[in-house]
C-alpha positions as CSV (number, residue, x, y, z in Angstrom):
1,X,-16.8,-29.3,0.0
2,X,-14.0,-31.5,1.3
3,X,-14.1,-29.7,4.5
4,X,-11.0,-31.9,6.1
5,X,-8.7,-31.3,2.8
6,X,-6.3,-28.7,2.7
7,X,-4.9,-27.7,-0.7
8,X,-1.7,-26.0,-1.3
9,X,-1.5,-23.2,-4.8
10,X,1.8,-22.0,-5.0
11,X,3.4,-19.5,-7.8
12,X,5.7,-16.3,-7.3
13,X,2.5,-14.6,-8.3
14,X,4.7,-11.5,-9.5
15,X,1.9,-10.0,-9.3
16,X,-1.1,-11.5,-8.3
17,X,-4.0,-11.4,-11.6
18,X,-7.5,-11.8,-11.1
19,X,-7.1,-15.0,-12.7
20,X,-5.3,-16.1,-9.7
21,X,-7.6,-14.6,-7.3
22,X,-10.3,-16.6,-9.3
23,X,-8.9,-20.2,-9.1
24,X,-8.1,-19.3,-4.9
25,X,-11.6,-18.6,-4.4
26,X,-12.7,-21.5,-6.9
27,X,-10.4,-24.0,-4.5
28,X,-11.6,-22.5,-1.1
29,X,-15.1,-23.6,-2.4
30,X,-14.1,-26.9,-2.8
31,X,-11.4,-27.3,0.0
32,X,-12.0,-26.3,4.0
33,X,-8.0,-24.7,3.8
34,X,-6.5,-23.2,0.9
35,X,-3.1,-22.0,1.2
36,X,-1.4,-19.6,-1.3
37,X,2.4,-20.5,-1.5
38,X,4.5,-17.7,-2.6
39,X,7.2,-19.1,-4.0
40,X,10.7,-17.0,-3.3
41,X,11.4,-17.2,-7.0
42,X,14.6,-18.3,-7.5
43,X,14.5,-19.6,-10.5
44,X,12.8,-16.2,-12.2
45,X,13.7,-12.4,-11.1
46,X,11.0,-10.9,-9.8
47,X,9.7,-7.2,-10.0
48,X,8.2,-7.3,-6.6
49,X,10.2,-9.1,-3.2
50,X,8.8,-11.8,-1.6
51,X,7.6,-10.0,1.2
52,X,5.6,-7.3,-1.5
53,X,4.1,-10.4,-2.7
54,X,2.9,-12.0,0.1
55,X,1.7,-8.8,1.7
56,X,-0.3,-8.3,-2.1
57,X,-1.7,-11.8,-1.9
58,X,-3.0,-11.4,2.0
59,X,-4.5,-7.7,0.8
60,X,-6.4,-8.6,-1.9
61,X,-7.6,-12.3,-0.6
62,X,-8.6,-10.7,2.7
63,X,-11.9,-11.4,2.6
64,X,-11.9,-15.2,1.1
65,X,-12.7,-17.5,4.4
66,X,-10.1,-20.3,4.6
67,X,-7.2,-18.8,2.8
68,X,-4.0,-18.8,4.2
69,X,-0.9,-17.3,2.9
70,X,2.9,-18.2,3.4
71,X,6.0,-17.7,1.6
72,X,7.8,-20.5,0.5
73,X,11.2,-21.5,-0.2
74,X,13.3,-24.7,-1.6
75,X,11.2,-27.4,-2.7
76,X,7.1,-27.4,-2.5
77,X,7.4,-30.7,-1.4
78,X,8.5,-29.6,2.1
79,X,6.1,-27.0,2.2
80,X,2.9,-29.2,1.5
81,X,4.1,-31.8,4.0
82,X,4.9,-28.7,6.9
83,X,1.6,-27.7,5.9
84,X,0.0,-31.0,6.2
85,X,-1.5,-30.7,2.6
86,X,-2.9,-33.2,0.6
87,X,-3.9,-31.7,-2.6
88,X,-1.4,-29.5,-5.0
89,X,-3.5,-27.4,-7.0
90,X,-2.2,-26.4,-10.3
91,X,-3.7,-23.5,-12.9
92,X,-3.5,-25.1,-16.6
93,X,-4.7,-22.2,-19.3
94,X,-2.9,-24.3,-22.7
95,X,-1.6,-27.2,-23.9
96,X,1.7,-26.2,-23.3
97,X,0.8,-25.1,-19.3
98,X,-0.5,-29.2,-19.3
99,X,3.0,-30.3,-20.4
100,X,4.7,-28.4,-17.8
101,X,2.3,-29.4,-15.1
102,X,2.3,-32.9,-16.0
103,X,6.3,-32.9,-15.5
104,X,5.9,-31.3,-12.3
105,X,3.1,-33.5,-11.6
106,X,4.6,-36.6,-12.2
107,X,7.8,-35.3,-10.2
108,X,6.1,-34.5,-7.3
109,X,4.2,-38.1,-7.0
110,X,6.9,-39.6,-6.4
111,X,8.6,-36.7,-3.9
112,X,5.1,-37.3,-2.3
113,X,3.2,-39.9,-3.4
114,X,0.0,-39.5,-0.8
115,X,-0.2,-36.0,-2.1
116,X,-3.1,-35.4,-5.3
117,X,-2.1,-32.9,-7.7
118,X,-5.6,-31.0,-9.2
119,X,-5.7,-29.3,-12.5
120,X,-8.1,-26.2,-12.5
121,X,-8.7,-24.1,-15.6
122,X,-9.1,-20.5,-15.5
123,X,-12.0,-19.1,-15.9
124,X,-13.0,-18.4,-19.7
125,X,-12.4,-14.3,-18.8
126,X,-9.1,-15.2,-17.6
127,X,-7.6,-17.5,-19.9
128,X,-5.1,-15.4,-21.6
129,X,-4.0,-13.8,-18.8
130,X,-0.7,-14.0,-17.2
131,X,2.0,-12.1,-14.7
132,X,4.0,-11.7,-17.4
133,X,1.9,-10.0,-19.6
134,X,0.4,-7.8,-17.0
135,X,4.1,-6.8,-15.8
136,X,4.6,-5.9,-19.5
137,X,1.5,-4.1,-20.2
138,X,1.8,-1.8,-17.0
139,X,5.3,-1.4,-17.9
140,X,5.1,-0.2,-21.4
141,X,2.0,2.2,-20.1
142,X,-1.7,0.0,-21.0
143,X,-4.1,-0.1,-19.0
144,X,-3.1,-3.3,-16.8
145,X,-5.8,-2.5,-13.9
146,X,-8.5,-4.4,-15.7
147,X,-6.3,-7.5,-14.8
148,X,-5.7,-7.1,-11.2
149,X,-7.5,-6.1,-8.3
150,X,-6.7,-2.6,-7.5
151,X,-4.8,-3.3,-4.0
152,X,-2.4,-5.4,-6.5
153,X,-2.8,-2.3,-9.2
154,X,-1.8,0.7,-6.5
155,X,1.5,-1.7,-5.4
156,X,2.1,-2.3,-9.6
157,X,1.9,2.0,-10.3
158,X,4.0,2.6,-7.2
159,X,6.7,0.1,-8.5
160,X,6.6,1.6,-12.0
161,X,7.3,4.7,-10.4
162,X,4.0,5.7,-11.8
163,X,2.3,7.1,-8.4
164,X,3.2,8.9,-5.3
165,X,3.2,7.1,-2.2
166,X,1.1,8.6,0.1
């Protein structure tokens, strides 16, 4: 482990998928300081607020050592630097995911070229899977728990309109 490296994720994680929660404790294996960056999203409309998100994220990574979470907003740039980051890490499940990343990538070498962006893949049980799709199975009723962690699921239901608070 490069015990002195800290590595930034970021993502709106709208909501936060096992296959998220997969590549964080991946990277804290590897890295001494993860932090998860939620994004503000304001470039996508989000089911759940910032603040849900985080507050998801810290629940359901509470017991991964060396994982921090922030909310983020404006460019990631400024938040790896505040942060003192020098890795990026970025999830890649397709060839069109690689296209994508290698844009952003190749962008943010030169917004912050002593910064190394790292390409993880998912897990093989968590190569399909997405926010989006989870959002849409829970939505249209499926059974969208065996895709998050059920701190995430209970927040999703309650959302939906699908659960009591209580």
């Amino acid at each position: 482990m490069a015990s002195d490296l800290k590595a930034v994720f970021a993502g709106t994680f709208d909501p936060l998928t096992l296959g998220h929660e997969d590549m964080v404790r991946r990277a804290s294996a590897l890295f001494g300081h993860v932090v998860v960056a939620v994004a503000a999203g304001h470039h996508k409309k989000t089911l759940f607020t910032t603040e849900e998100r985080v507050n998801m994220v810290r629940e359901a990574l509470l017991d991964c050592a060396g994982v921090e979470v922030a909310e983020f907003h404006g460019l990631l740039r400024d938040f790896v630097r505040s942060h003192g980051a020098r890795v990026v890490i970025r999830g890649v499940r397709t060839a069109t995911d690689f296209d994508y990343e290698s844009q952003l990538a190749g962008m943010n070498r030169l917004l912050m070229p002593d910064v190394e962006t790292l390409y993880m893949p998912p897990s093989s049980a968590y190569q399909f899977l997405s926010s989006t799709l989870v959002r849409e199975i829970a939505t249209l009723g499926g059974e969208a728990d065996q895709f998050v962690s059920p701190t995430v699921y209970r927040q999703l239901m309650l959302k939906l309109g699908r659960l009591e608070k209580s």
